[in-house]
N, C-alpha and C positions, 0 to 999 in steps of 0.2 A: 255521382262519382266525384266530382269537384270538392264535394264537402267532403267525403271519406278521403280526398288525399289531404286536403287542411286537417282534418282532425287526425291524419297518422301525422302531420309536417310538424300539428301543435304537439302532438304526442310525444312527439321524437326527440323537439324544444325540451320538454317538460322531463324525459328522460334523462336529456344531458345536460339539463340542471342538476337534477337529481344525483347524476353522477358527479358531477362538478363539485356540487354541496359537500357530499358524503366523502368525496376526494380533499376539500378543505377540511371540514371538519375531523377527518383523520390526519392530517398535517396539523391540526393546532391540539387535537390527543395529542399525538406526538411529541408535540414543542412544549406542551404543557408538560407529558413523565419528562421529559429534558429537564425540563426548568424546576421541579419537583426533587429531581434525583439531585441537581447542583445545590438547590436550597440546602438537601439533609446533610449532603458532604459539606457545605458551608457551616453548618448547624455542628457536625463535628469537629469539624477545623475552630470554631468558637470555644467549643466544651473542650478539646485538650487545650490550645491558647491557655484558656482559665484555669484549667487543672494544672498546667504548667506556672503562671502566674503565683497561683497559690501556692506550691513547692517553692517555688523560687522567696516570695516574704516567707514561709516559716523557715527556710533555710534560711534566711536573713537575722529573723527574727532570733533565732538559736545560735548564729553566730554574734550575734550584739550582746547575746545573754554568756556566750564563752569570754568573750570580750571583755566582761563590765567584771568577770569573775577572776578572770586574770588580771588584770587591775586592782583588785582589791585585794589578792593574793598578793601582788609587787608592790603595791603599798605598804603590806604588811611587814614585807620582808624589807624594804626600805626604811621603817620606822624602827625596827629591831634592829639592824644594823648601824642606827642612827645611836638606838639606845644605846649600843656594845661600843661603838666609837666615845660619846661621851664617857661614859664609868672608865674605861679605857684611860684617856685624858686626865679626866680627875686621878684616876691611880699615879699616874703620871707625875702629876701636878703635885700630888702629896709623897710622894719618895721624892722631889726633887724638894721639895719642902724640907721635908728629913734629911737629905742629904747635905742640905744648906744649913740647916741647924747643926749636924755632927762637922760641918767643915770650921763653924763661927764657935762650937765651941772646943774645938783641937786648935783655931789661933786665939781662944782666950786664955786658953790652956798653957798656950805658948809662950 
């Protein structure tokens, strides 16, 4: 009789191990889908970061190139108004030419 209560007492040990075990090892299933599920939402939060990242230089990228083209539009437009100021001048410059030749010769005249 003494042995059949030892082997139901070892039994019993052996069960609420059992249970203890299967109780851990369901606790770290657990913690593991936790840790799994955080990973993939990490893993998305990375992939739009970078999808954002990437929007943000080609929008970069596209505004340096509106940039570099207005620029070179306002250049253009700066040089041609540089042109039209100079011819301008010169016109200028040669009527006041003429003007100073017909004055020198109305006092040679004179």
């Amino acid at each position: 009789r003494a042995s059949l209560e030892n082997d139901l007492a070892a039994a019993r040990r052996a069960a609420g191990d059992a249970v203890a075990d299967a109780t851990e090892r369901d606790a770290l299933l657990e913690t593991r889908g936790d840790l799994e599920r955080d990973l993939q939402d990490q893993r998305l939060v990375a992939e739009n970061l970078q999808r954002r990242l990437d929007e943000s230089s080609r929008d970069t990228a596209e505004a340096a190139h509106v940039a570099r083209a207005l620029l070179v539009s306002q250049k253009s437009d700066l040089e041609r108004d540089l042109a039209d100021v100079k011819r301008n001048a010169e016109r200028r410059e040669d009527a006041m030419a003429r003007d100073a030749e017909t004055v020198a010769a109305s006092l040679r005249e004179a």
